[in-house]
C-alpha positions as a Markdown table, in Angstrom:
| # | Residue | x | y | z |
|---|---|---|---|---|
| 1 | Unk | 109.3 | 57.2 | 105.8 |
| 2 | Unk | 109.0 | 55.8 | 109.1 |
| 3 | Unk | 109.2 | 58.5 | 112.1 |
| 4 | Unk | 111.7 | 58.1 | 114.9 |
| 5 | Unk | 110.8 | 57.5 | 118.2 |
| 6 | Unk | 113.2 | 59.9 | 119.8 |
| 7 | Unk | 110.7 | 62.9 | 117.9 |
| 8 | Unk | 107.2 | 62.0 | 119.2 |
| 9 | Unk | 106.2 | 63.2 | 122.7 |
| 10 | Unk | 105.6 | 60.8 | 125.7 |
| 11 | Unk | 102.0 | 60.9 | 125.0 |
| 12 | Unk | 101.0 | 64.5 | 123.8 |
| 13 | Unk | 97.3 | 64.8 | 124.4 |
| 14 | Unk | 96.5 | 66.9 | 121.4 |
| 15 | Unk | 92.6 | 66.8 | 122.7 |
| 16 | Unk | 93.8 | 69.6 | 125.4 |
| 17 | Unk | 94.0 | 72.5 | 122.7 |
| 18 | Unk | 94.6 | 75.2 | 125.5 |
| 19 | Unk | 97.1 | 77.6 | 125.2 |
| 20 | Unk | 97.9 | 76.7 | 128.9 |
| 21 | Unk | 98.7 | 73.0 | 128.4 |
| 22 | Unk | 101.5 | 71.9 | 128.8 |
| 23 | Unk | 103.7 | 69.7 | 126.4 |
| 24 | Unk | 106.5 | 67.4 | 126.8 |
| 25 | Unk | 109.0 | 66.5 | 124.5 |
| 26 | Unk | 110.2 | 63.2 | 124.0 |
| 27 | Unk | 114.1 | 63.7 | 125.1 |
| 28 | Unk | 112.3 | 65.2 | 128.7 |
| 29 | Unk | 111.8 | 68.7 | 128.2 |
| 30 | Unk | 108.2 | 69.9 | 129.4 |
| 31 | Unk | 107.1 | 73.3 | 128.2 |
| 32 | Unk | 104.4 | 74.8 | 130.5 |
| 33 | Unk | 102.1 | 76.4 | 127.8 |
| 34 | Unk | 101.8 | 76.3 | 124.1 |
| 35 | Unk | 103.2 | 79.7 | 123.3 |
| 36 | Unk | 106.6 | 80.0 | 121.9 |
| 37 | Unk | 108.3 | 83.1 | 121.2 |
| 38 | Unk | 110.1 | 82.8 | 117.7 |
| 39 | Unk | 113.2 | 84.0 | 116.8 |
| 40 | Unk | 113.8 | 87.6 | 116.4 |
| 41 | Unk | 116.9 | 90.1 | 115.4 |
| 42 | Unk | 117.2 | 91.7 | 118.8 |
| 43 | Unk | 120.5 | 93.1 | 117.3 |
| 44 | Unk | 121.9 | 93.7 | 120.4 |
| 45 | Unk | 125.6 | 92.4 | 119.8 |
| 46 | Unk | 129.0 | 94.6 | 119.1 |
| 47 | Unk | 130.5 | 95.1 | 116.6 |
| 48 | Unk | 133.0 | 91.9 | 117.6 |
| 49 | Unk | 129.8 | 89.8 | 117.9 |
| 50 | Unk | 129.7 | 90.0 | 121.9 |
| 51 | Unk | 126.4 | 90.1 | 123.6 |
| 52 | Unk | 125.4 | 93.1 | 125.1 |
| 53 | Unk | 123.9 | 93.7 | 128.9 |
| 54 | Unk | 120.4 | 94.7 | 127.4 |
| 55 | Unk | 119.6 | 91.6 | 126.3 |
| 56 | Unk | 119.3 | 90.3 | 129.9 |
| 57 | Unk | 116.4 | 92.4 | 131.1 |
| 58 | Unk | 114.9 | 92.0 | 128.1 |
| 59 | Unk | 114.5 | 88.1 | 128.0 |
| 60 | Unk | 113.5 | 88.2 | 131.5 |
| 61 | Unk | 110.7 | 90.4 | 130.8 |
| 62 | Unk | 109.5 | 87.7 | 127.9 |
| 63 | Unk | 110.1 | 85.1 | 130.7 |
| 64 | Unk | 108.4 | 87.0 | 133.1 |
| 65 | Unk | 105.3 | 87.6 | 130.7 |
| 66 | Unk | 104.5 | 84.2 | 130.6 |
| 67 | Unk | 106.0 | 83.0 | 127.3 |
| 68 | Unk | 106.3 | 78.8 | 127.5 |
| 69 | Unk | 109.2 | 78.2 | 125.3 |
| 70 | Unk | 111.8 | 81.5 | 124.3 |
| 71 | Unk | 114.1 | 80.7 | 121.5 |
| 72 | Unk | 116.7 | 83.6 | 120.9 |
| 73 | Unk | 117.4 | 86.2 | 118.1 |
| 74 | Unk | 119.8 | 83.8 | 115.3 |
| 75 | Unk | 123.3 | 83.6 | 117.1 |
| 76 | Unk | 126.2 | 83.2 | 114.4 |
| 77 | Unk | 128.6 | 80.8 | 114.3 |
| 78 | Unk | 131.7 | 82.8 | 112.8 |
| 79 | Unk | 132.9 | 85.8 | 113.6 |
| 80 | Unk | 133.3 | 86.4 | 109.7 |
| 81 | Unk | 129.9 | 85.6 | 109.1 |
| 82 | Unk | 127.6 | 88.2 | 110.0 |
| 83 | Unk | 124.3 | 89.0 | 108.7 |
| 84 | Unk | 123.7 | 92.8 | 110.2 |
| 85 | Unk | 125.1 | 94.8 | 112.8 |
| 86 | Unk | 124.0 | 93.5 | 116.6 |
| 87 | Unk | 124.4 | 90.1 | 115.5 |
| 88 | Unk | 125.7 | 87.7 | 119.0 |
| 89 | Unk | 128.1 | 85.7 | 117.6 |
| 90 | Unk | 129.8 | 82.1 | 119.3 |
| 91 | Unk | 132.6 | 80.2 | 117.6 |
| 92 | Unk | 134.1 | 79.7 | 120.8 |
| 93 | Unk | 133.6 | 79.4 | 124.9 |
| 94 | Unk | 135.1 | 83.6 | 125.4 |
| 95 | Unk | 131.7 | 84.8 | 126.6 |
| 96 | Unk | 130.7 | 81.8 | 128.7 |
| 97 | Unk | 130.2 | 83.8 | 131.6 |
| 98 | Unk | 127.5 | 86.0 | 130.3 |
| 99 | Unk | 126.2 | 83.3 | 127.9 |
| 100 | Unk | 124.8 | 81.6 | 131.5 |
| 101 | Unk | 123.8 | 85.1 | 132.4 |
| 102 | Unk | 121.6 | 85.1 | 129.7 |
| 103 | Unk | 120.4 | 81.6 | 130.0 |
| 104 | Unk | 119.3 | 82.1 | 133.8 |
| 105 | Unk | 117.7 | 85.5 | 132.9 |
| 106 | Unk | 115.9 | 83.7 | 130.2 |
| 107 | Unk | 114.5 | 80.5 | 131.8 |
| 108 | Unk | 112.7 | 82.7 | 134.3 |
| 109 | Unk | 109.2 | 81.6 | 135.4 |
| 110 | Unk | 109.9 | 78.5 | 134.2 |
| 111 | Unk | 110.3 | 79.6 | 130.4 |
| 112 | Unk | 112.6 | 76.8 | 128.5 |
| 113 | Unk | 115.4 | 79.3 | 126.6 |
| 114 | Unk | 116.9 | 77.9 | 123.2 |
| 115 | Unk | 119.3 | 79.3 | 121.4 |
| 116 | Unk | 118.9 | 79.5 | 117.5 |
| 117 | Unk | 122.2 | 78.7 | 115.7 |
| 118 | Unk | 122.7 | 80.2 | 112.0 |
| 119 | Unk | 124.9 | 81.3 | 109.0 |
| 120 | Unk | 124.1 | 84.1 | 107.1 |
| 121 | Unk | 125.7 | 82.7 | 103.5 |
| 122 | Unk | 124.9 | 85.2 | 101.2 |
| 123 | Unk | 122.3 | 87.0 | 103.0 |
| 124 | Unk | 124.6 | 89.1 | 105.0 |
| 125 | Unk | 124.5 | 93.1 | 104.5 |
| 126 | Unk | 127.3 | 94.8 | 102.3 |
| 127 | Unk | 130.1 | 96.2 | 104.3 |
| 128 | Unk | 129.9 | 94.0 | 107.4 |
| 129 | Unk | 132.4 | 90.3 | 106.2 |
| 130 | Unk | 135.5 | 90.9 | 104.3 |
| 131 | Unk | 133.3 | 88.4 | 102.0 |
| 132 | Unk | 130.4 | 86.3 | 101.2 |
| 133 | Unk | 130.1 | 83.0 | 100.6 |
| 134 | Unk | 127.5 | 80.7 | 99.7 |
| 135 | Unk | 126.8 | 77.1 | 97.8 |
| 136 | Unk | 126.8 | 78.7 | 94.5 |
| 137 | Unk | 127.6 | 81.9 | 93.2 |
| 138 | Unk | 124.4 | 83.1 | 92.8 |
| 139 | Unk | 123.6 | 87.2 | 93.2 |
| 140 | Unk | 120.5 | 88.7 | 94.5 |
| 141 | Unk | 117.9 | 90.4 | 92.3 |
| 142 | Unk | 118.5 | 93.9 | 91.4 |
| 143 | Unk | 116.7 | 95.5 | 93.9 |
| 144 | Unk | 118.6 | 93.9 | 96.9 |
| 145 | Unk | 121.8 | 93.7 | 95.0 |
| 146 | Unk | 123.1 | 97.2 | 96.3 |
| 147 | Unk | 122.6 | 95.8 | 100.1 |
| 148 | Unk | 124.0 | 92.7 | 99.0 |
| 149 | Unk | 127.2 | 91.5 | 97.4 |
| 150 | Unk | 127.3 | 88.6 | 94.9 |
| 151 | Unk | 128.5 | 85.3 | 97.2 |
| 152 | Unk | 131.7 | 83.3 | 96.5 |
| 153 | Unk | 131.0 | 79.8 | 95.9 |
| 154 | Unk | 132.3 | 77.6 | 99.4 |
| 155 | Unk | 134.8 | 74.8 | 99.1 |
| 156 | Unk | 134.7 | 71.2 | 100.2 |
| 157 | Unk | 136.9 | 72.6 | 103.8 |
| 158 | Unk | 134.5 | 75.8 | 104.0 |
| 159 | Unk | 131.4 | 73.3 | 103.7 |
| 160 | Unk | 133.4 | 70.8 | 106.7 |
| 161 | Unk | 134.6 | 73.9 | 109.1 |
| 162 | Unk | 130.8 | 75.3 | 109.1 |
| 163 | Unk | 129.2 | 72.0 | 110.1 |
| 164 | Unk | 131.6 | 71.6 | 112.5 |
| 165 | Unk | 131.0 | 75.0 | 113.9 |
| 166 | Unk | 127.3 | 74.3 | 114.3 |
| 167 | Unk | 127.9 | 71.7 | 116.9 |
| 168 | Unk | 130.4 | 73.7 | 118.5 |
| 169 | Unk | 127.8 | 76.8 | 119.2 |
| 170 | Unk | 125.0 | 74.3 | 120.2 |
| 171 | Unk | 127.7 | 72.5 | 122.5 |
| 172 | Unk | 128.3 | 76.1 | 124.1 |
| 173 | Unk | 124.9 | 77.0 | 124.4 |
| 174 | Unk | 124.1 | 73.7 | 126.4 |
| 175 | Unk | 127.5 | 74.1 | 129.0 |
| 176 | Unk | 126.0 | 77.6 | 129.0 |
| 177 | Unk | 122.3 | 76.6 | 130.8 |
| 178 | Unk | 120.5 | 76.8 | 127.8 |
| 179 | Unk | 117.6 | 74.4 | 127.5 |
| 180 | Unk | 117.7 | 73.3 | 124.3 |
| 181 | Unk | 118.7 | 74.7 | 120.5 |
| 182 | Unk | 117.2 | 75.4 | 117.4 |
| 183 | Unk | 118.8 | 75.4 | 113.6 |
| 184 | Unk | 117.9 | 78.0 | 111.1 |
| 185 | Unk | 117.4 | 76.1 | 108.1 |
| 186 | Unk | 114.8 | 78.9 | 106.7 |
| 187 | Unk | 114.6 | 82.6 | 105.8 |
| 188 | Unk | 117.3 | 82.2 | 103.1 |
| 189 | Unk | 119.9 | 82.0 | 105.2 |
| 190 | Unk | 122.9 | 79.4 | 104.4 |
| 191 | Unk | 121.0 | 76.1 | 105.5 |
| 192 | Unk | 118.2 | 77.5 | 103.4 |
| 193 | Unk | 120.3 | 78.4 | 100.3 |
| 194 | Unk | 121.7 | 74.9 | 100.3 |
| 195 | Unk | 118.2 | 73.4 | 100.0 |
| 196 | Unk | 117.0 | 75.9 | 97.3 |
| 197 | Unk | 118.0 | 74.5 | 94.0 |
| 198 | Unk | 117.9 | 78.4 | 93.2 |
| 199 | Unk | 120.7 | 79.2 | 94.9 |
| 200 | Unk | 122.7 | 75.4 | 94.7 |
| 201 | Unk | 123.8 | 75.0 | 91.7 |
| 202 | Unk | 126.5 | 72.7 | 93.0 |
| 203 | Unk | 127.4 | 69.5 | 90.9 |
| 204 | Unk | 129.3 | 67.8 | 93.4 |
| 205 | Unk | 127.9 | 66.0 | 96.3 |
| 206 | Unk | 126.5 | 68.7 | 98.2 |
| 207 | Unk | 124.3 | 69.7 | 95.0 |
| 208 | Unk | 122.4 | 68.6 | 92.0 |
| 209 | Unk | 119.6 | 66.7 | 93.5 |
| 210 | Unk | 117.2 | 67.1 | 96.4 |
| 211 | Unk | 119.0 | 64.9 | 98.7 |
| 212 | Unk | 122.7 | 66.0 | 97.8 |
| 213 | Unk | 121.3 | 69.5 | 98.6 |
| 214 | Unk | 119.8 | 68.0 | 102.1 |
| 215 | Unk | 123.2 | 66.4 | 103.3 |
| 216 | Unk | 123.9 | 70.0 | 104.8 |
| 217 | Unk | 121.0 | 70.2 | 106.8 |
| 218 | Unk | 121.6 | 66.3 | 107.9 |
| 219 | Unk | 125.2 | 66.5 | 108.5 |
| 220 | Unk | 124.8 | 70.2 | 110.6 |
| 221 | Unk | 121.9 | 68.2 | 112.9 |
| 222 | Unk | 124.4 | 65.1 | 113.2 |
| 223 | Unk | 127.4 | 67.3 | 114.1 |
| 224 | Unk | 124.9 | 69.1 | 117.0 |
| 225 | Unk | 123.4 | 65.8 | 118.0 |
| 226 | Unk | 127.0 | 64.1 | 118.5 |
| 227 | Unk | 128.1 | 67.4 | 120.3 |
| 228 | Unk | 125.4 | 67.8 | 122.8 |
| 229 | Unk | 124.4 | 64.0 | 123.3 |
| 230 | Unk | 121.3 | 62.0 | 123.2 |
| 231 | Unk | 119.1 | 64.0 | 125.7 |
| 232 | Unk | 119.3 | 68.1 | 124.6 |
| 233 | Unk | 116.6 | 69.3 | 122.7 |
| 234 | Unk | 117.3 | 70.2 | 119.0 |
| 235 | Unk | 114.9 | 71.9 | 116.9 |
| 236 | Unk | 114.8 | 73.7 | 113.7 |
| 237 | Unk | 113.2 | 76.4 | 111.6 |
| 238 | Unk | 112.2 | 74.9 | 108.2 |
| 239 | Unk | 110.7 | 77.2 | 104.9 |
| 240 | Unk | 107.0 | 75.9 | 103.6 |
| 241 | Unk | 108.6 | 77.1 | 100.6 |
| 242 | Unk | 111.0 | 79.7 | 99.2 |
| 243 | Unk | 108.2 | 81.2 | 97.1 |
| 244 | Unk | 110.7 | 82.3 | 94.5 |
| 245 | Unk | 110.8 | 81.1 | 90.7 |
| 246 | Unk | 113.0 | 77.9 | 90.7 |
| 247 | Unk | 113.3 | 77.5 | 94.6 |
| 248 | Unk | 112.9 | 75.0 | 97.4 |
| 249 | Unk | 108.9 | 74.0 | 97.2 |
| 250 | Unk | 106.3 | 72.5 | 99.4 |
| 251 | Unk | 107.2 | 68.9 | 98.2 |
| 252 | Unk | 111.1 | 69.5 | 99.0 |
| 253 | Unk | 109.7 | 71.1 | 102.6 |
| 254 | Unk | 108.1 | 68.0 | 103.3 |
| 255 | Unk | 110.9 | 65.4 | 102.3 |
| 256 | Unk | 113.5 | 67.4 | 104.6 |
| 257 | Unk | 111.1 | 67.6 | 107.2 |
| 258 | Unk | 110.5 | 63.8 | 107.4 |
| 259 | Unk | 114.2 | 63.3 | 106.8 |
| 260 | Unk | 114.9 | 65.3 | 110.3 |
| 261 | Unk | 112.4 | 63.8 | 111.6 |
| 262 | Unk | 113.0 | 60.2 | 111.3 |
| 263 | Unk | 117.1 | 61.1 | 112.3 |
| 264 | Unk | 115.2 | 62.1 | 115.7 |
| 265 | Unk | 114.8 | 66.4 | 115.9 |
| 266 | Unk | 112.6 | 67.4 | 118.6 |
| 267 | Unk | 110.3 | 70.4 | 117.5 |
| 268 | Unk | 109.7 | 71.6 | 113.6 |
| 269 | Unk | 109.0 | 75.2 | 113.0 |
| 270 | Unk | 107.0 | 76.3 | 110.0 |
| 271 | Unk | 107.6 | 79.4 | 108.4 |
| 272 | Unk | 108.6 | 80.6 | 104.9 |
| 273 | Unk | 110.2 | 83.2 | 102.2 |
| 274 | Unk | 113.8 | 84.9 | 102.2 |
| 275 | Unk | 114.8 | 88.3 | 101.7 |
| 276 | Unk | 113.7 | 88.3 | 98.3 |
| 277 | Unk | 110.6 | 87.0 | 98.9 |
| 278 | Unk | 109.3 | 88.2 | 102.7 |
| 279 | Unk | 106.5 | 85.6 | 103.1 |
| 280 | Unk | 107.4 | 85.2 | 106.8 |
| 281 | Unk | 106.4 | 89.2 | 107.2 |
| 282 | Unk | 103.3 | 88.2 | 105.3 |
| 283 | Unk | 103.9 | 90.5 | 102.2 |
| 284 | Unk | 104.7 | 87.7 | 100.1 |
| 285 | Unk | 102.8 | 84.8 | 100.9 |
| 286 | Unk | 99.2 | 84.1 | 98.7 |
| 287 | Unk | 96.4 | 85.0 | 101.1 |
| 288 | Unk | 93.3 | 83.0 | 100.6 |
| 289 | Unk | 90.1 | 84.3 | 102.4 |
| 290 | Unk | 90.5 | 81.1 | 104.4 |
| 291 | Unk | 94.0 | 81.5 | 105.1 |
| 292 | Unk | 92.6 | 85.2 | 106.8 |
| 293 | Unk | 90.2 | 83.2 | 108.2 |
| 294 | Unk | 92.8 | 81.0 | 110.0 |
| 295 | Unk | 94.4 | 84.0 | 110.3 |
| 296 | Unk | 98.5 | 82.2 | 110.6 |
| 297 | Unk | 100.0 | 81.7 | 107.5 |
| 298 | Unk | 101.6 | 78.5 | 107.3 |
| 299 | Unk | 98.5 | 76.6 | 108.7 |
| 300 | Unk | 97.7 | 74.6 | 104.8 |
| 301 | Unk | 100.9 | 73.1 | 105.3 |
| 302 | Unk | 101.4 | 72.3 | 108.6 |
| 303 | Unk | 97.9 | 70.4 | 108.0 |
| 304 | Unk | 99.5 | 68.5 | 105.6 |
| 305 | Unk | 102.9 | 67.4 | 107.3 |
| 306 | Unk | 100.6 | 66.5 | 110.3 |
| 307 | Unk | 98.9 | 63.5 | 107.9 |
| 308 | Unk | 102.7 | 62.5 | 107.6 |
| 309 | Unk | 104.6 | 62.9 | 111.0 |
| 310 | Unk | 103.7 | 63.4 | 115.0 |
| 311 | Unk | 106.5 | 65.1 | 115.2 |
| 312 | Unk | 106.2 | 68.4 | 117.2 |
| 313 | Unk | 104.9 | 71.2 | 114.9 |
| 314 | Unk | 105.3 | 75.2 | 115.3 |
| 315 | Unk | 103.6 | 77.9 | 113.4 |
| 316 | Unk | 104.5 | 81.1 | 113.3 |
| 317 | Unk | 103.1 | 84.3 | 111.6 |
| 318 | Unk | 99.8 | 85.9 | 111.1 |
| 319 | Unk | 98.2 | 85.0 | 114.5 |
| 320 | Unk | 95.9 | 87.8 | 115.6 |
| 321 | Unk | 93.5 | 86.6 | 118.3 |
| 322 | Unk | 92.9 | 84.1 | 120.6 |
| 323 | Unk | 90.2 | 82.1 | 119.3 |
| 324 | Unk | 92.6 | 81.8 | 115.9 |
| 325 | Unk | 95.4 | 80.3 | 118.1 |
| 326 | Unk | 92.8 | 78.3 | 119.8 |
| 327 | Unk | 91.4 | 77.2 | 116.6 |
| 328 | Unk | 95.3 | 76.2 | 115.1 |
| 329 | Unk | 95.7 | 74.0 | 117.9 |
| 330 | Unk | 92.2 | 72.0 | 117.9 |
| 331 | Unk | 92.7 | 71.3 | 114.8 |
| 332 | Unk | 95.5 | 68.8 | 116.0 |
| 333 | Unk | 97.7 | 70.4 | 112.7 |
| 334 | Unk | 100.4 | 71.9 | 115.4 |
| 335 | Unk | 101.2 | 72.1 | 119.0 |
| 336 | Unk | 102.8 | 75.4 | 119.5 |
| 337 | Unk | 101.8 | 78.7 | 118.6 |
| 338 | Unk | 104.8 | 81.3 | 117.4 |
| 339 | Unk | 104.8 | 85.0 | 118.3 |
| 340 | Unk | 106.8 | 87.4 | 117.0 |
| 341 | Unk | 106.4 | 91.1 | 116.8 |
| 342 | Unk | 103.6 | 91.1 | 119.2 |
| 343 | Unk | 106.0 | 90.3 | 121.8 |
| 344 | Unk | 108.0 | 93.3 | 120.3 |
| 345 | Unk | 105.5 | 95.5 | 121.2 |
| 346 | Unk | 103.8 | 93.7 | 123.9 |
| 347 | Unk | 106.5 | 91.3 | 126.1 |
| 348 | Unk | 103.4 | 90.5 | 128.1 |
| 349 | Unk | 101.3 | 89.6 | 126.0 |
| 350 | Unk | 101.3 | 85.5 | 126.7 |
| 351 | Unk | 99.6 | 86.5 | 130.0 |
| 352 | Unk | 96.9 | 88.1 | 128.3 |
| 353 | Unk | 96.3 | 85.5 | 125.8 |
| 354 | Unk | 96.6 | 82.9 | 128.6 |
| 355 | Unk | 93.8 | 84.4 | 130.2 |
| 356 | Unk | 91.4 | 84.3 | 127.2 |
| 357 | Unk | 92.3 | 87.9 | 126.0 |
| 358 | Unk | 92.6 | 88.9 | 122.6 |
| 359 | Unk | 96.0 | 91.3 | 122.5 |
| 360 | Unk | 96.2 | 95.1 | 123.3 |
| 361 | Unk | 97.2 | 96.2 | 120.4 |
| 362 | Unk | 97.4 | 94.9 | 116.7 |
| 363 | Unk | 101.0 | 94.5 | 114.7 |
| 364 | Unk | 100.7 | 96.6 | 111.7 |
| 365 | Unk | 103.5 | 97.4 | 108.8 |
| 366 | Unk | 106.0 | 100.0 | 109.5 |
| 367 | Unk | 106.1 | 103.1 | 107.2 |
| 368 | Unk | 107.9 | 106.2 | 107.5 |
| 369 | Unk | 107.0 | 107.8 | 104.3 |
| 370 | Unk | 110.3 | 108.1 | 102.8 |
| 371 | Unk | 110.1 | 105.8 | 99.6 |
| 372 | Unk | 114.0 | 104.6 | 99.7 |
| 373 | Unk | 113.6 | 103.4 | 103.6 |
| 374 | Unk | 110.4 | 101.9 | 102.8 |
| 375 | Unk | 111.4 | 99.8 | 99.5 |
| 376 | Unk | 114.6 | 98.6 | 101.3 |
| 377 | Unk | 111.6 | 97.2 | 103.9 |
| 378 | Unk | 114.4 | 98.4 | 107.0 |
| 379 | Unk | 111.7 | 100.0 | 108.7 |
| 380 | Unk | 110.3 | 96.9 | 110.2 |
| 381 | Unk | 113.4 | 95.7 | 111.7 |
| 382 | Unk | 114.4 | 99.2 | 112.9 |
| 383 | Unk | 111.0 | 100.2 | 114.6 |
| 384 | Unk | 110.8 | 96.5 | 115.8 |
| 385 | Unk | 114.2 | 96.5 | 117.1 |
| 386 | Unk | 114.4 | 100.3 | 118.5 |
| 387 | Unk | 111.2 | 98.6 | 120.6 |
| 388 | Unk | 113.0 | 95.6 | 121.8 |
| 389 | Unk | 115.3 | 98.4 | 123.0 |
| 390 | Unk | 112.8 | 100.2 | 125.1 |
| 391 | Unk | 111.4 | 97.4 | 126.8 |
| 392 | Unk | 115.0 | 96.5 | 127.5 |
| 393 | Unk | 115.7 | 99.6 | 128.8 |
| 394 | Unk | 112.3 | 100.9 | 130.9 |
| 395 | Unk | 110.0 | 97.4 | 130.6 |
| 396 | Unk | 107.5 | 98.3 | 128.3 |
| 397 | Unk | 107.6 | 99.1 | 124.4 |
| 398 | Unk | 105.8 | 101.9 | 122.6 |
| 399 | Unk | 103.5 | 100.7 | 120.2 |
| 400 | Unk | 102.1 | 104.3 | 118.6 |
| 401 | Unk | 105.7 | 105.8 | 118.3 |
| 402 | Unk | 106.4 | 107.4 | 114.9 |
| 403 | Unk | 107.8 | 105.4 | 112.7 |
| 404 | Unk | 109.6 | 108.2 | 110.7 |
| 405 | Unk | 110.8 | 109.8 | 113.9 |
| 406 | Unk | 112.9 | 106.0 | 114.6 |
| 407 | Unk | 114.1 | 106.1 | 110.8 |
| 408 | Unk | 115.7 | 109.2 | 111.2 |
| 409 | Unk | 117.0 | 108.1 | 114.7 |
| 410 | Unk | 118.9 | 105.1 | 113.1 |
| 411 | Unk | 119.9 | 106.5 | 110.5 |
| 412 | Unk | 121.9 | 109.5 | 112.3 |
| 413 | Unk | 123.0 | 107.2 | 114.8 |
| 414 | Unk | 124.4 | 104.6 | 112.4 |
| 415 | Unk | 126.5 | 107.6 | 110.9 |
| 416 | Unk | 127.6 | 108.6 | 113.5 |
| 417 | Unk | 128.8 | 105.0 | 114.9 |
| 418 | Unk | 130.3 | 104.5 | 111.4 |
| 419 | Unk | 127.7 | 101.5 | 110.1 |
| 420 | Unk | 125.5 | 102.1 | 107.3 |
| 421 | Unk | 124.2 | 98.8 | 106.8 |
| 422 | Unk | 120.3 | 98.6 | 106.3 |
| 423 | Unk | 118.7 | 95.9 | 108.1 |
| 424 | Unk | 115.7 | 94.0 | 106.9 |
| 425 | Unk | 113.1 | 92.5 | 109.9 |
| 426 | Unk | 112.4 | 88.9 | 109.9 |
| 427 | Unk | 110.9 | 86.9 | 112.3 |
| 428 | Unk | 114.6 | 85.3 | 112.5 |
């Protein structure tokens, strides 16, 4: 498959491997290092879905620590599709006005800000939508089914009103200041679920085969391309695999990334797993002593869709040190390097690893100790998120604060605020 012009960059120079090189994307958009930070669940929505005031000083502190490109925590595209409580949610133009609050606090420092648009499908915490719905009805294994109901399958006018609302949300977001978006097509979320043949059991013509279960994908980038015009960025968060029995696999990964490709997206992001199967969070993925080595996860793969495309790759995901970010990008296999909960606990940290310095301190799993928090895996998203908090609030995080003393926090809080959902982290 031939790769469309609109996705290559006016002339990357992949020999300049530093993390302080800049890059400039085909449709215009030059971002001043190589550092992205990826998606996260800030979870600083209402309960209606409107964005909060904390989320201002904290993107400006990411902007002001030196991140290149910022792309936000997955904003939702109906109001009765939430994943967890704190989602942002825009289906339409009500929150304008702080939407380009955000976007100016954001693009500080020259950081690009993009917002990542999503649906949850079926991966959306019990308690939160009146229901769930998803390509197929399809429940989660036992051990997740108590946080999450079985999905209804989505009509032919569900499958139309979603697409539609994808444009709609990235048409806001650019009216809004916002430098470019990003899809969520990964992580198990609804994009995701339609590629899986795991969860698409369809027979009709969004299901069945691989490309019946890509015309989602291709028909939610042509609904945001025809709403924000030739010239905004769009990029999109793709699974590796699913790395569950039955799932999407490498080979599918590959054909949908060359398929958005050649139809002209701007940026690809690597990553991997769902819920069920946390490979993003590393606890799922196969390590190989030379995936340690290379220390992000996703590298093997990127290496291979670089033989195939130039279009702009992202990995994020296991990167520990500098000389293993400088390493990722000399090999000419990507072009941006993804941070997640290091900027959670760090929201300098870019500045540090601009200047050649490995980070402060090291991202670690969460425990608390209490075996029902720590098999549900909430801790990670509530210590994360209870951080993202802090540096909201006073400008720094605490990285040596007890997890167990957070758990309890959340949980008593939650109670008392009447939700009792239990979150799981994901680099969103």
């Amino acid at each position: 498959m031939s790769h469309h012009p609109a996705s290559a960059t006016t002339s990357p120079d992949r020999s300049a491997t530093g993390l302080d090189q800049a890059f400039t994307l085909s449709r215009g958009l030059t971002i001043k290092n190589r550092l992205v930070k990826s998606a996260l669940h800030e979870s600083m929505g209402d309960k209606q879905g409107r964005p909060r005031e904390c989320l201002l000083p904290l993107y400006r502190a990411w902007a002001d620590g030196g991140i290149g490109l910022s792309i936000t925590g997955n904003v939702m595209v109906d109001q009765r599709a939430r994943s967890e409580p704190g989602n942002v949610v825009v289906e339409d133009e009500r929150h304008l006005d702080f939407l380009k609050r955000w976007a100016q606090a954001g693009s500080r420092n020259g950081t690009a800000l993009w917002m990542q648009i999503n649906h949850p499908g079926k991966q959306a915490m019990v308690g939160l939508n009146k229901e769930t719905v998803a390509p197929s009805a399809i429940p989660f294994k036992a051990d997740l089914a108590p946080f999450f109901a079985t999905p209804r399958e989505m009509t032919e006018a569900e499958i139309e009103d979603v697409i539609a609302r994808f444009g709609r949300t990235a048409r806001i977001a650019q009216a809004a200041g916002f430098g470019g978006v990003q899809i969520h097509a990964a992580h198990g979320y609804l994009i995701s679920q339609f590629l899986s043949p795991h969860h698409n059991r369809r027979t009709d013509a969004w299901g069945g085969s691989a490309d019946k279960r890509r015309r989602f994908l291709m028909a939610v980038y042509r609904s945001m391309r025809e709403a924000v015009g030739p010239a905004f960025p769009i990029g999109i968060k793709l699974n590796s695999a699913d790395f569950q029995r039955g799932g999407f696999n490498e080979a599918e990964s590959m054909d949908a990334i060359l398929a958005v490709a050649e139809a002209g997206i701007d940026m690809v992001e690597i990553s991997g797993g769902t819920y069920e199967a946390p490979a993003m969070t590393g606890s799922e993925a196969p390590v190989k002593d030379s995936t340690r080595q290379r220390e992000a996860y996703f590298l093997a793969f990127a290496e291979q869709v670089r033989r195939q495309t130039t279009v702009p790759l992202m990995v994020t995901g296991g990167f520990r040190t500098v000389a293993g970010m400088q390493a990722a990008l000399a090999s000419g296999d990507l072009d941006f390097v993804g941070l997640g909960r290091l900027l959670c606990i760090d929201p300098a940290v870019p500045e540090r690893l601009l200047a050649g310095l490995d980070p402060q301190h090291a991202v670690s799993p969460r425990i608390s100790g209490i075996g029902y928090i720590d098999r549900s895996r909430m801790m990670e998203v509530i210590w994360y998120s209870h951080q993202l908090m802090r540096i909201a609030r006073t400008g720094e995080a605490r990285p040596d604060e007890s997890v167990l003393k957070v758990a309890l926090g959340y949980l008593v809080g939650n109670f008392l605020k009447g939700e009792f959902g239990l979150p799981k982290f994901r680099a969103s």
